[in-house]
N, C-alpha and C positions, 0 to 999 in steps of 0.2 A: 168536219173532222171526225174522223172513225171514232166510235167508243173505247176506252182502255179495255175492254172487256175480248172487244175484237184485234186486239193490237197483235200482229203477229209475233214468233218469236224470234229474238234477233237473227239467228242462226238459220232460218226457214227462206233460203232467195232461191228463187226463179233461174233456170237455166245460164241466162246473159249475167244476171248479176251472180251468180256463182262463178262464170270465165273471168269475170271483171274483177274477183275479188281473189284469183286464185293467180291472174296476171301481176296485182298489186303485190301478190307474197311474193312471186319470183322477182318484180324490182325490187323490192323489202331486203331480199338475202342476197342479191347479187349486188347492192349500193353496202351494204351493212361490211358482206365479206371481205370490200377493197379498200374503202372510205377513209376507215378509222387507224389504217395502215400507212394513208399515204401522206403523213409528214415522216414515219422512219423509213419509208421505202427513198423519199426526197433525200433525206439528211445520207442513206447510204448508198447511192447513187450518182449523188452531183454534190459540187462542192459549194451550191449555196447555203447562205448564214441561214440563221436562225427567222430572222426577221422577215427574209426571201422566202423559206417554206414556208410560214404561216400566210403571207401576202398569198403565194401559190396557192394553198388550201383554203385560207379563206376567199378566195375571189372564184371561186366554181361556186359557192352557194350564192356571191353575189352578180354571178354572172346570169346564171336560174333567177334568182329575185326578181334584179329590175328588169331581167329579160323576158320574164314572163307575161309581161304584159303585153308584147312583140307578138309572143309562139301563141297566148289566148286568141290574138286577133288573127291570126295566119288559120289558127283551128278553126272557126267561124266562118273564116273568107271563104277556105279552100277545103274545109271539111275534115271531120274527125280523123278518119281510119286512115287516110293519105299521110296526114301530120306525123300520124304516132307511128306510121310504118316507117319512116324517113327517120321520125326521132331512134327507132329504136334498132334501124339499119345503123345510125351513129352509134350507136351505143355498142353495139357488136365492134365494128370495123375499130374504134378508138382501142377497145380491150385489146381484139388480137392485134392491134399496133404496138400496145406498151408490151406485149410478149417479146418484140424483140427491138423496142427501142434503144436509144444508148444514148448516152449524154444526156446534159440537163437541157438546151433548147426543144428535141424531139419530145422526151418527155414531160417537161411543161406545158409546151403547146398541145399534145394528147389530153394531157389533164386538165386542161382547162376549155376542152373539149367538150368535157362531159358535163359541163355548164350549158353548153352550147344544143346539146340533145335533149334535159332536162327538161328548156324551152316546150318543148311538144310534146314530151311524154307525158307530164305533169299534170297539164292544163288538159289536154285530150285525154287523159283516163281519169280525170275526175267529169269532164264534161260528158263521157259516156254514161258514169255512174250514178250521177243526177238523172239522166235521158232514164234510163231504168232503173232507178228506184223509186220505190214505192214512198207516199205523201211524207210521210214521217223522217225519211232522210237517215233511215239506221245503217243502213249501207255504209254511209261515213262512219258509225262507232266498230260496225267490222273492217273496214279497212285501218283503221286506226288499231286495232288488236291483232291485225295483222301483221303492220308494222310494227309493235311489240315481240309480235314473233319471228319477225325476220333479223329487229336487232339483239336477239339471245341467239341465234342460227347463225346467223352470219359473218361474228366476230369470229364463233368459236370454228369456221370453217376457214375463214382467213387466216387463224393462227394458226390452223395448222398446214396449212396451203406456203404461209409465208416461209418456212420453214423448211418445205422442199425445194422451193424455187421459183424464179420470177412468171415462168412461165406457167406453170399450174398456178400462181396464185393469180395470173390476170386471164388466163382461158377460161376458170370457173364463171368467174363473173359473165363473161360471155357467151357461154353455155347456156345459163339463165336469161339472158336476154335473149338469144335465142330463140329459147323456148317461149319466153312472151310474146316473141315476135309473129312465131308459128301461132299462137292462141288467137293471134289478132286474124292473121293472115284466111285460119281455117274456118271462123265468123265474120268475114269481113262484110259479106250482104248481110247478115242478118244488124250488124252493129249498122252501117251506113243506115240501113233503114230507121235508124233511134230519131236520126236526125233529119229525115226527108230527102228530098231533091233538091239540091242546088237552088233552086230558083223559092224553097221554102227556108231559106236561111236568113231573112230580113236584110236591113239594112247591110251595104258593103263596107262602110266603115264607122262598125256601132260602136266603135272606143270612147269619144266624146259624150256619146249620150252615158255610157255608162261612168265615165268620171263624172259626170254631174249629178250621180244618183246617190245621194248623202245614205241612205242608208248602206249601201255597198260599200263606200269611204269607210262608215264606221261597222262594221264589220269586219274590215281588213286592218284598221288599227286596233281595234279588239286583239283581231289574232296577232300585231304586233306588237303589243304588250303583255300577251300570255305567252310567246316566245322568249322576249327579253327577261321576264322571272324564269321562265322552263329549262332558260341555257345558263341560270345557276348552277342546276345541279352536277356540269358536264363541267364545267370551268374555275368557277367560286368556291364551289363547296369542297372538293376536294382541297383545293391551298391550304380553306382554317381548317382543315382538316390536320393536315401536314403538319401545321405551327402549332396544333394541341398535340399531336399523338406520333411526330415524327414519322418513322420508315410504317411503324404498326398502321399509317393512316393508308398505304395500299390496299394493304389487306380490307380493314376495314369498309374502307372502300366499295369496293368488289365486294362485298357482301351486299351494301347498300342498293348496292345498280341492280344486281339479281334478283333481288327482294323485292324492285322496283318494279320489275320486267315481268317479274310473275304477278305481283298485286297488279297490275296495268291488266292482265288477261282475266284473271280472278274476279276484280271486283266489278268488270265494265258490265255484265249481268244484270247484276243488282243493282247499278247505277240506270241501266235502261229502266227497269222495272222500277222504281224512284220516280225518275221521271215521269211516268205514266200515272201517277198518284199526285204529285204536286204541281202545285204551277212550274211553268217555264222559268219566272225571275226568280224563285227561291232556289232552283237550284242552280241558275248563275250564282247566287248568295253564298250555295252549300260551295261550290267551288273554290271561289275566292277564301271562306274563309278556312277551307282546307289546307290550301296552300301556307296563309297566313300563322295557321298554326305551327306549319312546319318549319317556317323560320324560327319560329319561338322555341319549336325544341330542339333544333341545333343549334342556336345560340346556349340553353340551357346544359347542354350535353357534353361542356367542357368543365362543367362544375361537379352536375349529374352523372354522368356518366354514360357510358353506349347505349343501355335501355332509351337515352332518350333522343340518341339518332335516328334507332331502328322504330321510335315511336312517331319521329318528325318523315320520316320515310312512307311511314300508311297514310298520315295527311297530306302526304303530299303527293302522294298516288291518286288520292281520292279527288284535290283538287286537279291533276293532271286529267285524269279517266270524264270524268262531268267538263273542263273547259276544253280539252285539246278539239273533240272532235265540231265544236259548236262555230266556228266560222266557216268552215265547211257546209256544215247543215245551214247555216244564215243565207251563202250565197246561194245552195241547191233552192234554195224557195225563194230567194230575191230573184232571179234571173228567166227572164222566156229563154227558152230552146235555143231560139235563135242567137243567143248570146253569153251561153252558158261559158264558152272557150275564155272570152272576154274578160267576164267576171270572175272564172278562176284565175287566170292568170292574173290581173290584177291586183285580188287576194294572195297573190305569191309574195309580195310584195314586206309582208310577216315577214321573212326568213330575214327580216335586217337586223328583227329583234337576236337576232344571236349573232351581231355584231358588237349590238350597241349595249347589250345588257353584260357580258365579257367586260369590255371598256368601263363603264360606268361601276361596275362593281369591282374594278380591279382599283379603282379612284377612291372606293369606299373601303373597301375590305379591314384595312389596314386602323380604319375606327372601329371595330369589331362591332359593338351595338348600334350605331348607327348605321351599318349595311344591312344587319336583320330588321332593324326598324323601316326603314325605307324599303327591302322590298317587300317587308308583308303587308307595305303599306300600295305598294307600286299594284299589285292585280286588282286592285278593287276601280283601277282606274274604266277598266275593262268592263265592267257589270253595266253602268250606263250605257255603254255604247252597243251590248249586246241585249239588252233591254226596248231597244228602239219600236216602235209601229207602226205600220204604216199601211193606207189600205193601197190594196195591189190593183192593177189595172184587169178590166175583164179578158182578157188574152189569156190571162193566168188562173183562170178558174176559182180563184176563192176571192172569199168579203175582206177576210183579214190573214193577216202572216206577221209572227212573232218571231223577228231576228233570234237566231241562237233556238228554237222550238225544238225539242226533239220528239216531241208525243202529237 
């Protein structure tokens, strides 16, 4: 392990990992700019209920989820840059389709398309960005502050795209992928080569071996339970919000996300450099009780007052910023090369927590103290299983690897 002294600085990547992280911004604002649109683009389009858009919307994240475990082993089988060329020909082709679809059948099936291309883009641009990064795995904390940047960009471009029309608001997106598609296309030898030749990709079907690698399991439940708290903030927290502060709780709102979105780029800095200073498991420690805190002061901020939403807001950035990017970084150093598709995809498998965390807090909400007490209780479930050790096989070049390490 390199000294903290030599630790580069996050921002300093190498050619490949600079394409790979500036592709990740253009999927960032091109998911960001349509996504959060598309239960009012559903509701005023077709004449399904309520209940039908949300199934709609929510079943592209779950189509990505459990699909990913599919698109990880296809990226393995049949290799990176083919996958993510295919994925991200879908993703193009679905966009300029909903420019001029019509009715609810066409445009459901488009949209639940984009579940269907997730599959490969996902798992192949994380399985590139493993292949070139560097030991430490920072690469995940800038794509992670990437996606903070793409979701302050990208609403505010869809809102104003919604606004003109159907078709600029689905061509932009398209555009963007486009343009990632070209980034992939004009590196395509130099990326293939991350991964070798064909005949260096190991095992043909490594899925099995990799379900039975308990630390990979806990890993991906980790990220499954820092999901299920993290889709509080999108779901839960606005309602009691609603019910203390009525119409005022929009507004309020919307200051909270913003504050969110910039403390997430702001403080990720000093969180790497933290890291480089303490152990691995204290700051799983600092994470969880970040979070924890921050139930505590939105619970507290209906008596208190706003000071202590926009207080419950910075801890909960701080526990966002320290766990978000850490199953990530778990599987880039659990996984050989040969497997990396696999293991990402796999770890997709997280995104349920922003089913089940929705549901279960909507079960709770309505006991007011006991949904804050339970979920500041709920992340620390996570700290064990990101915690884990285990020595690595010589294939992988090190003695030891600390699930969740980021120095």
């Amino acid at each position: 392990m390199s000294e903290p002294s030599k630790a580069l600085p996050l921002w300093r990547l190498d050619g490949l990992q600079a394409l790979l992280a500036t592709g990740s911004l253009l999927n960032a604002i091109a998911f960001f700019a349509a996504m959060p649109f598309a239960s009012i683009y559903l509701a005023s389009r077709t004449s399904l209920s309520e209940v039908a858009i949300g199934a709609v919307v929510g079943s592209i994240a779950l189509i990505a989820s459990v699909g990913g475990v599919v698109g990880g082993t296809l990226v393995d089988r049949f290799g990176t840059v083919p996958m993510m060329v295919l994925g991200l020909c879908a993703y193009v082709a679905i966009y300029a389709g909903l420019t001029v679809a019509k009715g609810a059948p066409a445009i459901v099936s488009l949209l639940l398309g984009l579940g269907l291309a997730r599959l490969f883009v996902e798992p192949g641009g994380k399985k590139l960005m493993s292949l070139a990064a560097d030991e430490d795995g920072r690469i995940f904390r800038v794509r992670y502050m990437v996606l903070c940047f793409g979701g302050i960009v990208g609403p505010a471009i869809g809102g104003v795209l919604y606004s003109i029309s159907a078709v600029a608001f689905f061509a932009v997106p398209a555009v963007f992928y486009t343009g990632y598609l070209l980034l992939i296309l004009a590196r395509r030898t130099r990326l293939a080569a991350l991964e070798g030749s064909a005949e260096d990709r190991g095992p043909r079907y490594p899925l099995r071996a990799a379900l039975r690698d308990r630390l990979l399991l806990a890993a991906s439940a980790a990220g499954l339970v820092i999901f299920f708290v993290f889709s509080q903030l999108e779901s839960m927290i606005p309602l009691y919000m609603a019910g203390e502060w009525g119409e005022d709780a929009v507004r309020y709102f919307a200051g909270l996300f913003i504050a969110n979105a910039v403390l997430a780029l702001l403080l990720q800095v000093p969180i790497v450099w933290l890291s480089r200073k303490v152990r691995p498991n204290l700051m799983v420690v600092i994470g969880c009780v970040g979070f924890a805190l921050s139930f505590l002061c939105f619970y507290a901020a209906a008596t208190e007052g706003l000071f202590m939403l926009y207080l419950g807001i910075v801890f909960w950035t701080i526990g966002e910023g320290v766990l978000l990017p850490l199953p990530d970084i778990a599987v880039h150093e659990l996984a050989s090369d040969d497997r990396k598709g696999t293991y990402f995809g796999i770890a997709e498998i997280r995104y349920l927590g922003f089913f089940a965390g929705p549901f279960v807090g909507g079960l709770l909400l309505g006991g007011d103290v006991a949904y804050f007490v339970v979920m500041a209780l709920s992340i620390f479930v996570c700290a064990p299983l990101l915690m884990s050790r285990r020595k690595t096989a010589a294939s992988n070049g090190r003695t030891e690897v600390t699930v969740g390490a980021d120095a």
